[in-house]
N, C-alpha and C positions, 0 to 999 in steps of 0.2 A: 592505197597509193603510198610512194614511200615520200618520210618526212622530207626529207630532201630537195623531191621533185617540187611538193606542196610548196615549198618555199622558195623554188624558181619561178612555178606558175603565181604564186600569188606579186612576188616581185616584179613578172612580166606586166599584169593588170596595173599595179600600180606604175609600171613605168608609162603604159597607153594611156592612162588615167590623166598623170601628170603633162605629157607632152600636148592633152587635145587641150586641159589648162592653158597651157603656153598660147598653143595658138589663139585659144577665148580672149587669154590678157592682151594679146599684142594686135588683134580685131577691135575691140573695146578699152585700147589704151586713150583713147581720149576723154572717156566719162572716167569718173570721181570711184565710182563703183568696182570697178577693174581689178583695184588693188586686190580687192577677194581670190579672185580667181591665180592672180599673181603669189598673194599668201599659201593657198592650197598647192599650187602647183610645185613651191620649193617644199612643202609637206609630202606630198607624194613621189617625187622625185628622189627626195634622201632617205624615205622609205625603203622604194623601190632598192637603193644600195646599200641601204642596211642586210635587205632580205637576199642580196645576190652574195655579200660578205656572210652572211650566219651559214648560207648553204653551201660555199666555198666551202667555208673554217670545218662545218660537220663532216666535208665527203673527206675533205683529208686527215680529218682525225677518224675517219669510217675507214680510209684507205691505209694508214698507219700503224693500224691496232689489227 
């Protein structure tokens, strides 16, 4: 599989990951506990755009050269 794609599909999981997050925090925004799920989910979130910018930046320097 090419590196590329790898790092679409991993940025997709981590964007699904991040948003069922959101929804756990904002279900469970009343307990104390919550905040976890709030912490992970801005983690996996700016993940997830990390890995959609590294695979941008690679097709166009793929696409360039």
């Amino acid at each position: 599989m090419d590196d590329i794609m790898q790092l679409e599909i991993h940025g997709s999981i981590m964007l699904v990951t991040g948003i069922i997050l959101v929804l756990l925090w904002s279900f469970f925004s009343a307990q104390w506990w919550s905040s976890v799920f709030g912490f992970l989910s801005l983690f996996f979130l700016i993940e997830a755009i990390w890995h959609y910018g590294v695979a941008d930046y690679k097709r166009l320097k793929k696409n360039s050269t």
